[in-house]
PDB file of the backbone (N, CA, C, O) and the ligand in Angstrom, with CONECT records:
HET     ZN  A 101       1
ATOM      1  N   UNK A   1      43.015  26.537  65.084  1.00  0.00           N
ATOM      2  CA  UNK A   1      42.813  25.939  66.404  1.00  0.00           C
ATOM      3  C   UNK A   1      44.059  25.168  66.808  1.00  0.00           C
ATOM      4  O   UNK A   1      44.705  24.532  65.975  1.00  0.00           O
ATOM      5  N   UNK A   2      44.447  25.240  68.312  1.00  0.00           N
ATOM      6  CA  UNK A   2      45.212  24.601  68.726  1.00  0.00           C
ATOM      7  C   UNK A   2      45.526  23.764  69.816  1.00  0.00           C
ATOM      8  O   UNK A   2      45.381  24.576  70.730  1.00  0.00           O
ATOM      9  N   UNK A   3      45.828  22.797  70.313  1.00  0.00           N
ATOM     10  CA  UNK A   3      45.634  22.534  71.523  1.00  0.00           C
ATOM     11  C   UNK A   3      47.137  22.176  72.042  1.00  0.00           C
ATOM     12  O   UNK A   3      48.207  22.006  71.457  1.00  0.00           O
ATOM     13  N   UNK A   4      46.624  22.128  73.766  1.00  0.00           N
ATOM     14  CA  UNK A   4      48.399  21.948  74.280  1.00  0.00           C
ATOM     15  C   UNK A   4      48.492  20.502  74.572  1.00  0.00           C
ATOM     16  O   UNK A   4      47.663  19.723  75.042  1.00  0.00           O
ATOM     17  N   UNK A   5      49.944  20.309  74.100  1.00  0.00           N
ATOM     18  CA  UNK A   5      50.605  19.256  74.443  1.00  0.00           C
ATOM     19  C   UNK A   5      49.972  18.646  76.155  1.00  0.00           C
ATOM     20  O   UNK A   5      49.382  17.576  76.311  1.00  0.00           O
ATOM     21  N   UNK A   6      50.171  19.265  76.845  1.00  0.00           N
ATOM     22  CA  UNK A   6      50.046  18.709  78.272  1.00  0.00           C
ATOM     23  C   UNK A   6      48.370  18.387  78.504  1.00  0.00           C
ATOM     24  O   UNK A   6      47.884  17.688  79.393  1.00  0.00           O
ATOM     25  N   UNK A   7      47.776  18.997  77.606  1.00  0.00           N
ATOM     26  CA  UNK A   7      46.236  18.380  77.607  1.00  0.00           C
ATOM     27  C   UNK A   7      45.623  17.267  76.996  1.00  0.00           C
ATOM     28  O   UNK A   7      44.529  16.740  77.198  1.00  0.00           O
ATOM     29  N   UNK A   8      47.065  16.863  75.754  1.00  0.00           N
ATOM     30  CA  UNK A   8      46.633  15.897  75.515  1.00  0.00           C
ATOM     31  C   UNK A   8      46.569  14.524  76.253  1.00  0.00           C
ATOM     32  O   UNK A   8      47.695  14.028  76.294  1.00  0.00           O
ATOM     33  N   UNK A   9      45.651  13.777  76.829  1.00  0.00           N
ATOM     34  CA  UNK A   9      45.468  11.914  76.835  1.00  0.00           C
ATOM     35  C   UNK A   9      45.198  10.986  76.042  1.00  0.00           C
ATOM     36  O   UNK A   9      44.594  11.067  74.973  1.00  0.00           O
ATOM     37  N   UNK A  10      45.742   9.873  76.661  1.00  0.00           N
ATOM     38  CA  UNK A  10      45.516   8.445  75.401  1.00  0.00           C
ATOM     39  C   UNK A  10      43.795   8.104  76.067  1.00  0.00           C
ATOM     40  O   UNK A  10      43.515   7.763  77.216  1.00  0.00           O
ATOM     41  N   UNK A  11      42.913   8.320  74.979  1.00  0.00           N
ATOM     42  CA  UNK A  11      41.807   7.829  74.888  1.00  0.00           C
ATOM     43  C   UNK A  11      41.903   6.473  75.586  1.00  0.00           C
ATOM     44  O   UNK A  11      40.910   6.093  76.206  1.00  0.00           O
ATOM     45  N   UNK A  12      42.881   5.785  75.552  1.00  0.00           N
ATOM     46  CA  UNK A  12      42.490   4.381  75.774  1.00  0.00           C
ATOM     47  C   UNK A  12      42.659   4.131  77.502  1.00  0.00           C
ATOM     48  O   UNK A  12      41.903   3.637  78.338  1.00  0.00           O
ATOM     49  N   UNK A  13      43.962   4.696  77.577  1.00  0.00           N
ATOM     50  CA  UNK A  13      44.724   4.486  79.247  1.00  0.00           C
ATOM     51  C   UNK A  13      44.824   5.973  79.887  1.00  0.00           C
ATOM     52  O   UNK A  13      45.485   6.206  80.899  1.00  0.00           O
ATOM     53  N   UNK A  14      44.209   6.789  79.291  1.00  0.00           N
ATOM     54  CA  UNK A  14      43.485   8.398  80.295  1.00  0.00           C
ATOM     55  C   UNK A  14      45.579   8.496  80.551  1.00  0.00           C
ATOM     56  O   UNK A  14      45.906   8.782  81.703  1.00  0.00           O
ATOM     57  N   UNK A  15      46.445   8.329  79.804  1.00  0.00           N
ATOM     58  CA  UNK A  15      48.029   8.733  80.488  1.00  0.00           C
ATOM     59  C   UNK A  15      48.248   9.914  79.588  1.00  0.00           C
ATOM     60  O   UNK A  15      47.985   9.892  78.386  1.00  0.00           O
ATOM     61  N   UNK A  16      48.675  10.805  80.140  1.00  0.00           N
ATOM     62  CA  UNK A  16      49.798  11.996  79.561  1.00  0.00           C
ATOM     63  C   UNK A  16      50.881  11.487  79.094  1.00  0.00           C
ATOM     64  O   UNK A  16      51.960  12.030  79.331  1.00  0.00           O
ATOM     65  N   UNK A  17      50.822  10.736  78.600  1.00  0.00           N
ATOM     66  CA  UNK A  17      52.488   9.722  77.865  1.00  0.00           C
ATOM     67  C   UNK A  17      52.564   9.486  76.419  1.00  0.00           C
ATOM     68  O   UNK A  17      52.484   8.380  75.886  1.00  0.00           O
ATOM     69  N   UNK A  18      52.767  10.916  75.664  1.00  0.00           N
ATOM     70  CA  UNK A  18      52.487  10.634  74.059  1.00  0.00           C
ATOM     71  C   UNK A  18      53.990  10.595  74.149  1.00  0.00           C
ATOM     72  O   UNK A  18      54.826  11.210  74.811  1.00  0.00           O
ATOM     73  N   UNK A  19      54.041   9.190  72.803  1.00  0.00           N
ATOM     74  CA  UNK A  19      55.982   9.014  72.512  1.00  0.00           C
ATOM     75  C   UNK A  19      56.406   9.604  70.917  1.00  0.00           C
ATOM     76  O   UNK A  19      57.528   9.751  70.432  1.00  0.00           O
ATOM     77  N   UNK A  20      54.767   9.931  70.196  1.00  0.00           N
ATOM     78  CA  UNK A  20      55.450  10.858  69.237  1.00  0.00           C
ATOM     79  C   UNK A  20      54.113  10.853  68.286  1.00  0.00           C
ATOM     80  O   UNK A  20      53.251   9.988  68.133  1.00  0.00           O
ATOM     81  N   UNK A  21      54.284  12.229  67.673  1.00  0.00           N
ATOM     82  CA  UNK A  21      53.079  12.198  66.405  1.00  0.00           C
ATOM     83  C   UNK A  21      53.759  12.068  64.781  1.00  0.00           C
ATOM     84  O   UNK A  21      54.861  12.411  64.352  1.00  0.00           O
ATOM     85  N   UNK A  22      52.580  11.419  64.113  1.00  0.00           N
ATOM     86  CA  UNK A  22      52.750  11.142  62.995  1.00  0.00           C
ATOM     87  C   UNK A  22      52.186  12.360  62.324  1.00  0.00           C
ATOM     88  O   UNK A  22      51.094  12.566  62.853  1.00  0.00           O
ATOM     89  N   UNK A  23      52.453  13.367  61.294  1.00  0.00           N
ATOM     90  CA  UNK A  23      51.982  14.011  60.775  1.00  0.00           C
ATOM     91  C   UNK A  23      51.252  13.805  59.074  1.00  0.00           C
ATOM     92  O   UNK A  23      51.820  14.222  58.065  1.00  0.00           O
ATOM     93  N   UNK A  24      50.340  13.313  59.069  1.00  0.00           N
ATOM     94  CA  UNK A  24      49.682  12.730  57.280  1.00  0.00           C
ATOM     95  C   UNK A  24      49.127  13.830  56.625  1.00  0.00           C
ATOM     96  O   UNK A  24      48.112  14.522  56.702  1.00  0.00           O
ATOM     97  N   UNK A  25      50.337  13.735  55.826  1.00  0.00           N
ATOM     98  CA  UNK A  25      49.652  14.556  54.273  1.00  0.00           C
ATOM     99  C   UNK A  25      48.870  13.993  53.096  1.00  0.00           C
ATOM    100  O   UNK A  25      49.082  13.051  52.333  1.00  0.00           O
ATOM    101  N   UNK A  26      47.976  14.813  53.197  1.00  0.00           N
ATOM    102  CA  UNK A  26      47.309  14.409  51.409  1.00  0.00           C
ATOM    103  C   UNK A  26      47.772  14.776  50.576  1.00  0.00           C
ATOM    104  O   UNK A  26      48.221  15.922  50.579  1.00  0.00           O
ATOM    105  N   UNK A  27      47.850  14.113  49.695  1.00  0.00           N
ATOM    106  CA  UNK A  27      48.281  14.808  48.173  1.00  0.00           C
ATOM    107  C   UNK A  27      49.802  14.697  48.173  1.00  0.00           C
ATOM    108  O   UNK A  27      50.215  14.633  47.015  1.00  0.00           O
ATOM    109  N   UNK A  28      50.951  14.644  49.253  1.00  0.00           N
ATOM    110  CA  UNK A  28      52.041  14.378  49.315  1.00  0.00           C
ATOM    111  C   UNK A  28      53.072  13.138  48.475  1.00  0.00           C
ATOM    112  O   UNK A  28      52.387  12.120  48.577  1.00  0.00           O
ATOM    113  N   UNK A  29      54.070  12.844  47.887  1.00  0.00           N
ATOM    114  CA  UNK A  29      54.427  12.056  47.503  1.00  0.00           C
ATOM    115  C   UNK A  29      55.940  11.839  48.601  1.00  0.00           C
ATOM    116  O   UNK A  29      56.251  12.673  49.452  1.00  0.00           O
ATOM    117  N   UNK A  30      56.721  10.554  48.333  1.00  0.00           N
ATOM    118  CA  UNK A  30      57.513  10.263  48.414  1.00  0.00           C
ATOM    119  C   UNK A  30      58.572   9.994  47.308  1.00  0.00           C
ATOM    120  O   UNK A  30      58.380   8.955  46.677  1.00  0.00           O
ATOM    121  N   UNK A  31      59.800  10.836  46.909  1.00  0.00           N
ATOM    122  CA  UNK A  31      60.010  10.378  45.452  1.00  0.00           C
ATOM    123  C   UNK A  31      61.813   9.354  45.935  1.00  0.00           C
ATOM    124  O   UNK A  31      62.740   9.456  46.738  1.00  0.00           O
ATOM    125  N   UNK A  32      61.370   8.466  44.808  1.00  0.00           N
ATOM    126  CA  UNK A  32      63.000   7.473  44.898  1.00  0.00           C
ATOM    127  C   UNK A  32      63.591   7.743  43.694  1.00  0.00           C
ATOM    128  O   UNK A  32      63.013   7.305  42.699  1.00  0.00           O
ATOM    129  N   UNK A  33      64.976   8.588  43.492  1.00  0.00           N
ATOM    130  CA  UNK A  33      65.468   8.278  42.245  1.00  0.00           C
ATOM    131  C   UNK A  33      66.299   7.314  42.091  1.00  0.00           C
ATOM    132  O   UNK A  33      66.978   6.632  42.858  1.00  0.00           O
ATOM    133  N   UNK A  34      66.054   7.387  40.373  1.00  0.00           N
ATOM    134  CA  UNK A  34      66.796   6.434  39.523  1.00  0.00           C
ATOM    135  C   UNK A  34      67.858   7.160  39.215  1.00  0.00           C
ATOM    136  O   UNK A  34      67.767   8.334  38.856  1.00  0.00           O
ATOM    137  N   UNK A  35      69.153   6.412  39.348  1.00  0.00           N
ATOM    138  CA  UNK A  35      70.224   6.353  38.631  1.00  0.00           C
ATOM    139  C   UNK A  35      71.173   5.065  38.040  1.00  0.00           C
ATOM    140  O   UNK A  35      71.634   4.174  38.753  1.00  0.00           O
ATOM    141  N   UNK A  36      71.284   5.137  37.132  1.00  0.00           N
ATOM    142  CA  UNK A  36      72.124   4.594  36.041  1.00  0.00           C
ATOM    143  C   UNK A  36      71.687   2.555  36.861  1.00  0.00           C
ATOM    144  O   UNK A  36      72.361   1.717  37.460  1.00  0.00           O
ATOM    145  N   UNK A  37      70.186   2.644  36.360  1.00  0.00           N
ATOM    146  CA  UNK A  37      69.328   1.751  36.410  1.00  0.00           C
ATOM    147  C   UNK A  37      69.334   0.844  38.241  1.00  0.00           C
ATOM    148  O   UNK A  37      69.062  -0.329  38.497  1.00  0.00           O
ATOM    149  N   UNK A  38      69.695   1.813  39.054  1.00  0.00           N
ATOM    150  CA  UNK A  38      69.082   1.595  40.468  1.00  0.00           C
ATOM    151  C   UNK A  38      68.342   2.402  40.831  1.00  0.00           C
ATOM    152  O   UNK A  38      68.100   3.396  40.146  1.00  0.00           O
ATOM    153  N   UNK A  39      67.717   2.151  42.164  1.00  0.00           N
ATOM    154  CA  UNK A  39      66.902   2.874  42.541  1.00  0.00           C
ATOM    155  C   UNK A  39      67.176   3.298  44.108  1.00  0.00           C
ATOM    156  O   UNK A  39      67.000   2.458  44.990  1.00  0.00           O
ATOM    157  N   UNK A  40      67.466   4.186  44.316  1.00  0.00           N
ATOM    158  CA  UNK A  40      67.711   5.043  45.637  1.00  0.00           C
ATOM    159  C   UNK A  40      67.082   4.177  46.584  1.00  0.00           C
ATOM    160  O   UNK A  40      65.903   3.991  46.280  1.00  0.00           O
ATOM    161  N   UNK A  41      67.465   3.539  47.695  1.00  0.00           N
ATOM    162  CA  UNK A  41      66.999   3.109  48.996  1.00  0.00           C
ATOM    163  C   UNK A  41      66.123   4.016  49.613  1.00  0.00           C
ATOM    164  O   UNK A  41      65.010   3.681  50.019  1.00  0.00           O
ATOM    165  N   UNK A  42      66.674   5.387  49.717  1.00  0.00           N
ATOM    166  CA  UNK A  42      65.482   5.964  50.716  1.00  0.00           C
ATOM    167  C   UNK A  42      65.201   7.338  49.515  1.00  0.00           C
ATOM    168  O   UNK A  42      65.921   8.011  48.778  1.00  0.00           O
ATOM    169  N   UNK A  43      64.041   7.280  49.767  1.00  0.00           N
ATOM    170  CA  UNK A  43      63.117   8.550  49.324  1.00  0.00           C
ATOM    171  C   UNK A  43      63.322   9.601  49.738  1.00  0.00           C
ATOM    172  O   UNK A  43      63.952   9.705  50.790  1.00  0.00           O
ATOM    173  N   UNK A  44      62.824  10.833  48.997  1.00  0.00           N
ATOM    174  CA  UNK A  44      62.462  12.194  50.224  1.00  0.00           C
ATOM    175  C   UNK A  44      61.111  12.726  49.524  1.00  0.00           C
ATOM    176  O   UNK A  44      60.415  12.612  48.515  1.00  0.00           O
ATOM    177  N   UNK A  45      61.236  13.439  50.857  1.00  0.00           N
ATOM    178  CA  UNK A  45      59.461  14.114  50.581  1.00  0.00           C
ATOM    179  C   UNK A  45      58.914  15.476  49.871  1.00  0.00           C
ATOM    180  O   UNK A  45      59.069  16.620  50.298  1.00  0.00           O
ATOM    181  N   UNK A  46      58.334  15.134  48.858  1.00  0.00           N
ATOM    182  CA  UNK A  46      57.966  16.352  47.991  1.00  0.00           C
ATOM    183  C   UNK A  46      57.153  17.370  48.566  1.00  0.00           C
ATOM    184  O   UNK A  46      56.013  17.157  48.977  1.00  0.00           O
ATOM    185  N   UNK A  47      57.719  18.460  48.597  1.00  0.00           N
ATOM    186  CA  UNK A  47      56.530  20.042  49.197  1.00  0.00           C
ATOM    187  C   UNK A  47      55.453  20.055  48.583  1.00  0.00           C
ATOM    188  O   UNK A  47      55.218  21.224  48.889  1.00  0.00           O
ATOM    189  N   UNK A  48      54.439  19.729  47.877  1.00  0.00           N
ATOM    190  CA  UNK A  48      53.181  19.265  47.549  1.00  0.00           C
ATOM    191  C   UNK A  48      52.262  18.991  48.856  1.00  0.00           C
ATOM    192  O   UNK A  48      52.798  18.674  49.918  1.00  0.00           O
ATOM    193  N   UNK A  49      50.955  19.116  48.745  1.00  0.00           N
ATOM    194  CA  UNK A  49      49.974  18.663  49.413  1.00  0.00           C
ATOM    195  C   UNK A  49      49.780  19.395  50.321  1.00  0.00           C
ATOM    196  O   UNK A  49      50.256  20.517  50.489  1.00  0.00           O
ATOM    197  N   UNK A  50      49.121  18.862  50.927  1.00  0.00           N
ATOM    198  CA  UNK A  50      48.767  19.859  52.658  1.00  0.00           C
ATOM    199  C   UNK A  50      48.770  18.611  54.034  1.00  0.00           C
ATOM    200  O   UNK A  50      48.434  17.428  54.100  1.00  0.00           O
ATOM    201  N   UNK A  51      49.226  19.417  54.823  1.00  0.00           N
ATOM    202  CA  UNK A  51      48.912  18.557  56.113  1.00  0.00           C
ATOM    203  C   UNK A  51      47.365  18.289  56.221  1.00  0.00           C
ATOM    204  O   UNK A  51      46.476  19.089  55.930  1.00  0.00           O
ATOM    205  N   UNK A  52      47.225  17.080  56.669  1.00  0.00           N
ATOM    206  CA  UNK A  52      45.539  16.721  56.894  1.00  0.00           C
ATOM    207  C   UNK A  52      45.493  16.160  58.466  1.00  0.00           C
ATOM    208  O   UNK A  52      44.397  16.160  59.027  1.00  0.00           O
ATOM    209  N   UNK A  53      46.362  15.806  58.994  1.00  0.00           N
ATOM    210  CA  UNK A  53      46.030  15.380  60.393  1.00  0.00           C
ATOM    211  C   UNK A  53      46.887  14.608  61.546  1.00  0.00           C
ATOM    212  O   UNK A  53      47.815  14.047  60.964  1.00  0.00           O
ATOM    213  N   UNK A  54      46.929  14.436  62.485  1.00  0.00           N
ATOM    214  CA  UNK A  54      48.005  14.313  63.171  1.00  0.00           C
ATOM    215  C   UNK A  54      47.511  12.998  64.087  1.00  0.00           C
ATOM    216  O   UNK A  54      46.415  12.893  64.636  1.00  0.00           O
ATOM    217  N   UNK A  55      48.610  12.019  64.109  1.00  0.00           N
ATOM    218  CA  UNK A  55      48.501  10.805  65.006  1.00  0.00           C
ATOM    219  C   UNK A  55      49.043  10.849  66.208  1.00  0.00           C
ATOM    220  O   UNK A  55      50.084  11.506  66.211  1.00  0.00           O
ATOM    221  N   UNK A  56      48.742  10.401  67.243  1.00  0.00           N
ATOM    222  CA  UNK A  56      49.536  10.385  68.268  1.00  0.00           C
ATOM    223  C   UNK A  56      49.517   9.114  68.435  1.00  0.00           C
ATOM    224  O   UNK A  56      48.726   8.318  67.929  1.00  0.00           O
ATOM    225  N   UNK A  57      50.878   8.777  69.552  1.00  0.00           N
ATOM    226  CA  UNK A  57      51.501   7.343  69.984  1.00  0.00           C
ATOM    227  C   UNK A  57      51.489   7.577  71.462  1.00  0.00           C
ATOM    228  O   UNK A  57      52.092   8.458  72.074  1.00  0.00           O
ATOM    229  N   UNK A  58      50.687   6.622  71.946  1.00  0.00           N
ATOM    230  CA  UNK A  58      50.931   6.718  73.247  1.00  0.00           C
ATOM    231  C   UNK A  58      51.844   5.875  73.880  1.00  0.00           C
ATOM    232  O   UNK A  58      51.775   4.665  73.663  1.00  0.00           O
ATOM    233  N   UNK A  59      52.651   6.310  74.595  1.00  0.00           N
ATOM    234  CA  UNK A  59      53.717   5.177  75.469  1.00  0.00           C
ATOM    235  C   UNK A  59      53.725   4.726  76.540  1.00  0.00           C
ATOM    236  O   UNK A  59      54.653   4.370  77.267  1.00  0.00           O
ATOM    237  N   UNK A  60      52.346   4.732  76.698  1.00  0.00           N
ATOM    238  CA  UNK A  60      51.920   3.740  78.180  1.00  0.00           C
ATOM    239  C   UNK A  60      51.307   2.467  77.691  1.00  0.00           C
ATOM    240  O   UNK A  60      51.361   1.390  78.283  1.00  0.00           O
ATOM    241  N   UNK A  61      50.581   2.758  76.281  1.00  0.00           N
ATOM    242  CA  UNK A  61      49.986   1.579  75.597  1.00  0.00           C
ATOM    243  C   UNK A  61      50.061   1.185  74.467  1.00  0.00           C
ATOM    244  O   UNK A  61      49.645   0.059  74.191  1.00  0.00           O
ATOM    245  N   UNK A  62      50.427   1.733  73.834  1.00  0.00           N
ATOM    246  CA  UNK A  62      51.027   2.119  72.503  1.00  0.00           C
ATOM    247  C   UNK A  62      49.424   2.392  71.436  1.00  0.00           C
ATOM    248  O   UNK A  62      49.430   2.347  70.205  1.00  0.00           O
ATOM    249  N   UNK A  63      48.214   2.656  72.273  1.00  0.00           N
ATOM    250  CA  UNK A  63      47.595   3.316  71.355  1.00  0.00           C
ATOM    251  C   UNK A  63      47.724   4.261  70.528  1.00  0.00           C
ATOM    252  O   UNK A  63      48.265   5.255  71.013  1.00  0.00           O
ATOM    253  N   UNK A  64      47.329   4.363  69.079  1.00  0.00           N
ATOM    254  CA  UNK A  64      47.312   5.331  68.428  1.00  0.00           C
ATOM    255  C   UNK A  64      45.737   6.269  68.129  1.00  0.00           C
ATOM    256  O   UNK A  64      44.591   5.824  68.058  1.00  0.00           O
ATOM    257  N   UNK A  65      46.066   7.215  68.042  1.00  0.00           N
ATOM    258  CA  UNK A  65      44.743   7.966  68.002  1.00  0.00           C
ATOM    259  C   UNK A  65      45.093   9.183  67.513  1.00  0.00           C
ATOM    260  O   UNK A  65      46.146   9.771  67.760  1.00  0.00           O
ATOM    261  N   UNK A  66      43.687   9.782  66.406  1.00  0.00           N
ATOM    262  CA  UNK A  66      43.544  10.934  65.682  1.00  0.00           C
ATOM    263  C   UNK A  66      43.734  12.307  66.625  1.00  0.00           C
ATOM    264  O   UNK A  66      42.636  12.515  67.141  1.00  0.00           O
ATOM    265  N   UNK A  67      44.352  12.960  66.900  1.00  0.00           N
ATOM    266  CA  UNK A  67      44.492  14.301  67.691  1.00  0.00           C
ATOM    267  C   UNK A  67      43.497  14.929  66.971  1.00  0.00           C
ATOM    268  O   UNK A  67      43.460  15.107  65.754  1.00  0.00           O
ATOM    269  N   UNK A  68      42.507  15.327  68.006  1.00  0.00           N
ATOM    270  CA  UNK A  68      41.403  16.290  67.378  1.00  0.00           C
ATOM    271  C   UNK A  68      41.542  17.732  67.311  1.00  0.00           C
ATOM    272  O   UNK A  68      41.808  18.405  68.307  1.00  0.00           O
ATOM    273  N   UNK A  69      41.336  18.304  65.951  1.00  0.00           N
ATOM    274  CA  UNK A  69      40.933  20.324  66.563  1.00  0.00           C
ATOM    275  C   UNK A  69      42.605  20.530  65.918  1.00  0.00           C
ATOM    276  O   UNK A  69      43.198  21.599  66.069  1.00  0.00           O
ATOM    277  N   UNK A  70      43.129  19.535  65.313  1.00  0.00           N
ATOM    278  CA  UNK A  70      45.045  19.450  65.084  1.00  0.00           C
ATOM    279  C   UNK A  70      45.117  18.997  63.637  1.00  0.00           C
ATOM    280  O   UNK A  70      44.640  17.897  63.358  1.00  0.00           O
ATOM    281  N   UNK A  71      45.724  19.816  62.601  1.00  0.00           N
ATOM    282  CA  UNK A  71      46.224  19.211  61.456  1.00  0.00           C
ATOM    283  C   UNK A  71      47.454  19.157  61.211  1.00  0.00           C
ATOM    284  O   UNK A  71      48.091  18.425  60.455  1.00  0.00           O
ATOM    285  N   UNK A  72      47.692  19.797  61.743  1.00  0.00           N
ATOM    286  CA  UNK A  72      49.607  19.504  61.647  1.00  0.00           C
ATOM    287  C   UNK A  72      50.616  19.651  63.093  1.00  0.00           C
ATOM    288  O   UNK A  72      50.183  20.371  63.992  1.00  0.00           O
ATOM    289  N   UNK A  73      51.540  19.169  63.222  1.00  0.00           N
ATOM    290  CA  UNK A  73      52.457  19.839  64.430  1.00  0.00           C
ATOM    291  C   UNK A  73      52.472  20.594  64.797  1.00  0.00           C
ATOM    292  O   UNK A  73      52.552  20.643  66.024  1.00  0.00           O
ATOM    293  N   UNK A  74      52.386  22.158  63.785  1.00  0.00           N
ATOM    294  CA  UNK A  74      52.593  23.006  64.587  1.00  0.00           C
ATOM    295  C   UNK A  74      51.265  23.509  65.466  1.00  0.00           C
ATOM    296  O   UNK A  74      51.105  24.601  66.011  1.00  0.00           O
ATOM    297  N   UNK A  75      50.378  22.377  65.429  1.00  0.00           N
ATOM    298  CA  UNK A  75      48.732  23.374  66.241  1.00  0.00           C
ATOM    299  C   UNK A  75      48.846  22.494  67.351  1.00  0.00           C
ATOM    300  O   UNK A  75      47.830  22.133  67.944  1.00  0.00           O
ATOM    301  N   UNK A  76      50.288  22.005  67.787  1.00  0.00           N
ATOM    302  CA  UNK A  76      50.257  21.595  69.411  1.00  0.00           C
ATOM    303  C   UNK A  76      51.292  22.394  69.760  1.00  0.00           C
ATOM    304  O   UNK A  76      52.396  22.695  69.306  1.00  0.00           O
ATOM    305  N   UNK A  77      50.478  22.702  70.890  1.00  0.00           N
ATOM    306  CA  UNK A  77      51.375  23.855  71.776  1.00  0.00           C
ATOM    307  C   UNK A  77      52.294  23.003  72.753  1.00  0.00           C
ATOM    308  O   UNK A  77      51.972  22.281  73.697  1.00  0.00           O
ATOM    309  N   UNK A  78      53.443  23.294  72.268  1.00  0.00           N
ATOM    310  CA  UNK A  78      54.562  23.081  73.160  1.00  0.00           C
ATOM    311  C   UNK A  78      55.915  23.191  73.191  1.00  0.00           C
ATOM    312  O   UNK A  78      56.380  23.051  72.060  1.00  0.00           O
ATOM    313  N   UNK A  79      56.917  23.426  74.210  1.00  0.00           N
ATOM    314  CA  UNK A  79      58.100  24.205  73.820  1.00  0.00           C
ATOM    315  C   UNK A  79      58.662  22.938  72.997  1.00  0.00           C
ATOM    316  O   UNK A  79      58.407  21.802  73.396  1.00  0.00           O
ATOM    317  N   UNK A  80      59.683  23.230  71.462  1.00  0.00           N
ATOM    318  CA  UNK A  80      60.227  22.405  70.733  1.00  0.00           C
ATOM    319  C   UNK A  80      61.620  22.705  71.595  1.00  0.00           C
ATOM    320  O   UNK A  80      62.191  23.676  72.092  1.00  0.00           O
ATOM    321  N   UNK A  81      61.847  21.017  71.438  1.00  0.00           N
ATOM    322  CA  UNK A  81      63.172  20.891  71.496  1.00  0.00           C
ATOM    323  C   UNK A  81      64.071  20.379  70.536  1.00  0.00           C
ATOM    324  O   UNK A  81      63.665  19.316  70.067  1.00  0.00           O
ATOM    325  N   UNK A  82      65.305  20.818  70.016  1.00  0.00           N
ATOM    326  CA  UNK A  82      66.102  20.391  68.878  1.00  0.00           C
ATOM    327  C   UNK A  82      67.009  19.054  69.087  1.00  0.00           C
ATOM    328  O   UNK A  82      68.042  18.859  69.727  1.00  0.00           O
ATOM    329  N   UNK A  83      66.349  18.376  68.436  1.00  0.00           N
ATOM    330  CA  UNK A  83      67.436  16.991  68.569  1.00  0.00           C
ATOM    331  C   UNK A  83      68.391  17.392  67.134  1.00  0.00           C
ATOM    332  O   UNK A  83      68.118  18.194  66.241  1.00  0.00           O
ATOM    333  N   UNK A  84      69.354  16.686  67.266  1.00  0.00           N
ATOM    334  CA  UNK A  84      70.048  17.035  65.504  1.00  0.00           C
ATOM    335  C   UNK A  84      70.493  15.357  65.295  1.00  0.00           C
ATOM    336  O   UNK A  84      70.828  14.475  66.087  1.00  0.00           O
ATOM    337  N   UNK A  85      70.289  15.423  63.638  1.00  0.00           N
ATOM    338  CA  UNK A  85      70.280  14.228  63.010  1.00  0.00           C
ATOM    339  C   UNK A  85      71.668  13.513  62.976  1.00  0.00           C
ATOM    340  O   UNK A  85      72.617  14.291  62.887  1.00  0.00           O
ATOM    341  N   UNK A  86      71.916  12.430  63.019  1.00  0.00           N
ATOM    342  CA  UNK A  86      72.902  11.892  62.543  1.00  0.00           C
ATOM    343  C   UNK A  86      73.598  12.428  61.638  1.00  0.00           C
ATOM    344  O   UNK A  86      73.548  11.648  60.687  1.00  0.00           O
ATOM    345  N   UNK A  87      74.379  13.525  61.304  1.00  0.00           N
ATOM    346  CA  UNK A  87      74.941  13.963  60.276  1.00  0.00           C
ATOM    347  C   UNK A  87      75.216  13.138  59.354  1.00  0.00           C
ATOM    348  O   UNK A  87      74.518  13.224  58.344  1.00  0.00           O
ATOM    349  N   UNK A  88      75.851  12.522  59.373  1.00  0.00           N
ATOM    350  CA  UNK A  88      76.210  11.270  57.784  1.00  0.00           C
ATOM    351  C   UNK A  88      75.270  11.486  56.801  1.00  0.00           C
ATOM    352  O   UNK A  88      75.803  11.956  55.796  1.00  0.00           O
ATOM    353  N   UNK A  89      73.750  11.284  56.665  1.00  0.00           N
ATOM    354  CA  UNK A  89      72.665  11.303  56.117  1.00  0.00           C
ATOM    355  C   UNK A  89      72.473  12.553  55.400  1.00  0.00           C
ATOM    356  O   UNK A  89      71.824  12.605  54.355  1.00  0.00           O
ATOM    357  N   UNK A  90      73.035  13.577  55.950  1.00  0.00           N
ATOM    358  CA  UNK A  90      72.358  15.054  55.259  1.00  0.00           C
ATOM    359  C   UNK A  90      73.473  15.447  54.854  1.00  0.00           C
ATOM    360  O   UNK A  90      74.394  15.010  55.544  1.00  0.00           O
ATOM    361  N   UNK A  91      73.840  16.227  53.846  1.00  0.00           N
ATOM    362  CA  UNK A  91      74.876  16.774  53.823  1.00  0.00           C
ATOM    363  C   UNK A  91      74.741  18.589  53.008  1.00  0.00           C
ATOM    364  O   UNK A  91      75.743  19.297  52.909  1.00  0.00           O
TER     365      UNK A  91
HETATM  366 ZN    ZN A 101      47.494   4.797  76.328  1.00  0.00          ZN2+
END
């Protein structure tokens, strides 16, 4: 099942103004390594688990709310657009 982006509203303020979804996995970890007795500042995310459900942010109110009939990103319909990351970070 999927639903479209433009159908979604904020339950709270009825606005078409989502500013972004959270996607929550179960079973997912975050791992930090150790080296030579520190510990990595930022984590990354292990391919484990499954998507379980999707948050939305609204930016008219900043409610958050469960997207129904949606477990992951890709079951909202809408054209993606590519932002690209700060390069520094990835290499
Ligand atoms: Zn709202």
């Amino acid at each position: 099942m999927s639903r479209k982006l433009e159908d979604l509203q904020c339950p709270e303020c009825k606005q078409k103004n989502i500013l972004s979804f959270d996607e929550v996995w179960c079973g997912n970890t975050i791992r930090f390594d150790v080296e030579e007795s520190q510990i990595t500042s930022t984590g990354y995310i292990g391919d484990n688990g499954a998507p379980q459900k999707v948050i939305a942010l609204c930016g008219s109110c900043r409610h958050e709310w469960v997207v129904r009939g949606v477990k992951q990103i890709t079951d909202i319909e809408a054209p993606r657009l590519c932002h690209y990351l700060d390069g520094n970070d990835y290499e």
